[in-house]
C-alpha positions in Angstrom: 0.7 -13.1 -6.2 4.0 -10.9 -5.9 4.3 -8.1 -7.5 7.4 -8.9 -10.2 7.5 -10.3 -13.1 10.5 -13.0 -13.0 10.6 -15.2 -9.4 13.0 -18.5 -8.8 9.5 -19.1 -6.6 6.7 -20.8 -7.2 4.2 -17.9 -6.7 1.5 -16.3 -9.0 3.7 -13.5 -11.3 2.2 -10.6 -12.9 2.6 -12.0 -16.1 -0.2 -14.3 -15.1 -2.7 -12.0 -15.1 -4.6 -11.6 -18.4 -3.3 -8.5 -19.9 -0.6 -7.8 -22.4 2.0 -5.9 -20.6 4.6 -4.3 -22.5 8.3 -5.3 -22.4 10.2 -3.7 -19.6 7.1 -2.9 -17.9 8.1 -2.8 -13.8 6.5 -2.2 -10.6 6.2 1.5 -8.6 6.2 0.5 -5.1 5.9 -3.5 -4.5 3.6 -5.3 -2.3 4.1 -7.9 -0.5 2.3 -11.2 -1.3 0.3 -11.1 1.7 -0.7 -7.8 0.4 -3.2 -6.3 -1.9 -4.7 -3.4 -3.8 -3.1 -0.6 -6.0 0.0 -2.0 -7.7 1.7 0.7 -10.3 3.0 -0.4 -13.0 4.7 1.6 -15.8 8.0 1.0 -18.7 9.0 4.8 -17.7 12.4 4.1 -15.3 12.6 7.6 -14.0 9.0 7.2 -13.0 10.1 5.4 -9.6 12.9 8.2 -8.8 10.7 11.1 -9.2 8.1 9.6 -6.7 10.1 8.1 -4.0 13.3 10.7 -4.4 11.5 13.4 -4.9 11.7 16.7 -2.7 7.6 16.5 -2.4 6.0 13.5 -0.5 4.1 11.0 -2.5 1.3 9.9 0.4 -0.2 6.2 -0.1 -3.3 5.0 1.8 -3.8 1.5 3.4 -6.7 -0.4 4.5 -5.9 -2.3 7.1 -7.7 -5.1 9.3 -5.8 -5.8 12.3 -6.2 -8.3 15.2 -8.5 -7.2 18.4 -9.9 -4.1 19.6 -7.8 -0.4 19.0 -8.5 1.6 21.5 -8.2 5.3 21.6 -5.1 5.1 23.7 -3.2 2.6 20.8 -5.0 5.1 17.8 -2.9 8.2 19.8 0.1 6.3 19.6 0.2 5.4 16.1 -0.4 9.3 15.5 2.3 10.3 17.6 4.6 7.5 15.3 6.3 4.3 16.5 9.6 3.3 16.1 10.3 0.2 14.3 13.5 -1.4 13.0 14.6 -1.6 9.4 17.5 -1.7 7.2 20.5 -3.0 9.5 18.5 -3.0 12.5 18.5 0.6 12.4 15.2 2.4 14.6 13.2 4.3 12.7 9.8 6.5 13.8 7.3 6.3 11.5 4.8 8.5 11.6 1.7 8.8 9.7 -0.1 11.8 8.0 -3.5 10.5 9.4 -4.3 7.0 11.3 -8.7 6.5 11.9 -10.7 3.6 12.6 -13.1 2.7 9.8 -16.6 1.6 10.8 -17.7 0.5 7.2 -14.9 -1.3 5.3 -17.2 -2.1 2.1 -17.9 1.7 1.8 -14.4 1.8 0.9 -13.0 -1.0 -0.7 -15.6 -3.1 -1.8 -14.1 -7.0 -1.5 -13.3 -6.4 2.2 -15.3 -9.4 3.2 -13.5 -11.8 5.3 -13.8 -14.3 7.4 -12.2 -13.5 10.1 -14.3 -10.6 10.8 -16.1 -12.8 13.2 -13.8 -12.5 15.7 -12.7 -9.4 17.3 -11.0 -6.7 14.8 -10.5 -3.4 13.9 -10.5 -1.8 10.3 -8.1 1.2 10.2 -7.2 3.3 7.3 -3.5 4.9 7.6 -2.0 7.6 5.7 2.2 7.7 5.0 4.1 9.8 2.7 7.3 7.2 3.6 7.2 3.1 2.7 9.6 1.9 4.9 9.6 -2.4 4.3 6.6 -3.9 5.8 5.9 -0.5 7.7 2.3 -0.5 8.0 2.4 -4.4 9.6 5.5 -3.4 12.2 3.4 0.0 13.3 0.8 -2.4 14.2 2.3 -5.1 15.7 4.6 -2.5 17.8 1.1 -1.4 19.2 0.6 -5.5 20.1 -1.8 -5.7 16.9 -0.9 -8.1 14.1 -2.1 -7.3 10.7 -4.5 -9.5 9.2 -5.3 -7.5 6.3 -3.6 -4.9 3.9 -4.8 -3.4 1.1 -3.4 0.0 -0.8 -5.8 2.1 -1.5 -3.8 4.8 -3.4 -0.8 6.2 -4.1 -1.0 10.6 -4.7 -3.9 10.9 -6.8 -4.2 7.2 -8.0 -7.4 5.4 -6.3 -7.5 1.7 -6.4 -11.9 3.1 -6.5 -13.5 -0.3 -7.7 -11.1 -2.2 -9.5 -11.4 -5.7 -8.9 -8.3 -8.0 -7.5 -6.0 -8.9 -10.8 -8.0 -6.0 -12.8 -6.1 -3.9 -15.3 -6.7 -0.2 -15.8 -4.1 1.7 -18.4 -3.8 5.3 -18.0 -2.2 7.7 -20.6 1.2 9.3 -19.7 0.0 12.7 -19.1 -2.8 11.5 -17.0 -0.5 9.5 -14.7 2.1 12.1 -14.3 -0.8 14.6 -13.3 -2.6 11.8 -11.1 1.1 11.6 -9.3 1.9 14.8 -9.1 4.9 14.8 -10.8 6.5 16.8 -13.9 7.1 15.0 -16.7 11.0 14.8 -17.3 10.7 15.3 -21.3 
């Protein structure tokens, strides 16, 4: 599924999953269809501006499964950031508020069964107050491991928690705006 509405694609929309979404209503930070998890969704425009341009971080948390054994050595280096290209080829270091391996993926997130847990893998959870396109997948592959899993765990104080893949939860305005962190405009 990608997270819009409208697509000259022929992908799962949004509007396929069963829940009447108001008109105008627009994604908060996309995912990218090989991606999962926490998706906001809101018809408030200045919502997006006040998160992303605002003077205070917004930190998101990701769930990630990625190819082979991280050592300590690799975990150091993702700390310290990694420089990876985006817009215009331009280098950018990325560096993340926390990066730890996670023993216990179900603990967290409760569909992270898969099959390719068989072979050898890591689970890491990684912390960023920046979304950079694709960041979390070219921090890992710069550190020679490619992603085989992503899910968003939160965004500020919004937790993905148990919600199941195409569930809907609706939150009131002036729980959302607290959950952010952000002052409502009005």
């Amino acid at each position: 599924m990608v997270s819009q509405f409208i697509s000259s694609h022929d992908k799962r929309l949004l509007g396929d999953l069963k829940f009447g979404f108001p008109e105008e209503t627009h994604a908060i930070g996309r995912l990218d269809d090989q991606s999962e998890g926490l998706l906001l969704l809101t018809t408030d425009k200045r919502v997006t501006r006040l998160i992303f341009l605002d003077k205070q971080p917004h930190e998101r948390e990701y769930l990630v499964m990625v190819q082979n054994v991280v050592h300590l050595q690799t975990l150091e280096r993702l700390r310290e950031g990694i420089p990876i290209k985006i817009k215009n080829g331009e280098t950018y270091i990325a560096v993340p508020k926390a990066v730890e391996v996670v023993v216990d993926p179900l603990a967290i997130y409760p569909f992270a069964n898969d099959h390719r847990q068989q072979y050898p893998h890591t689970w890491l959870k990684i912390r960023l107050t920046e979304g950079k396109h694709r960041q979390v997948r070219k921090m890992v592959m710069a550190v020679r491991h490619r992603c085989l899993r992503l899910v968003r765990l939160s965004i500020s104080g919004i937790l993905l928690g148990n919600l199941a893949p195409g569930e809907v939860e609706e939150l009131g305005q002036k729980e959302f705006y607290q959950l952010l962190g952000i002052q409502n405009p009005d």
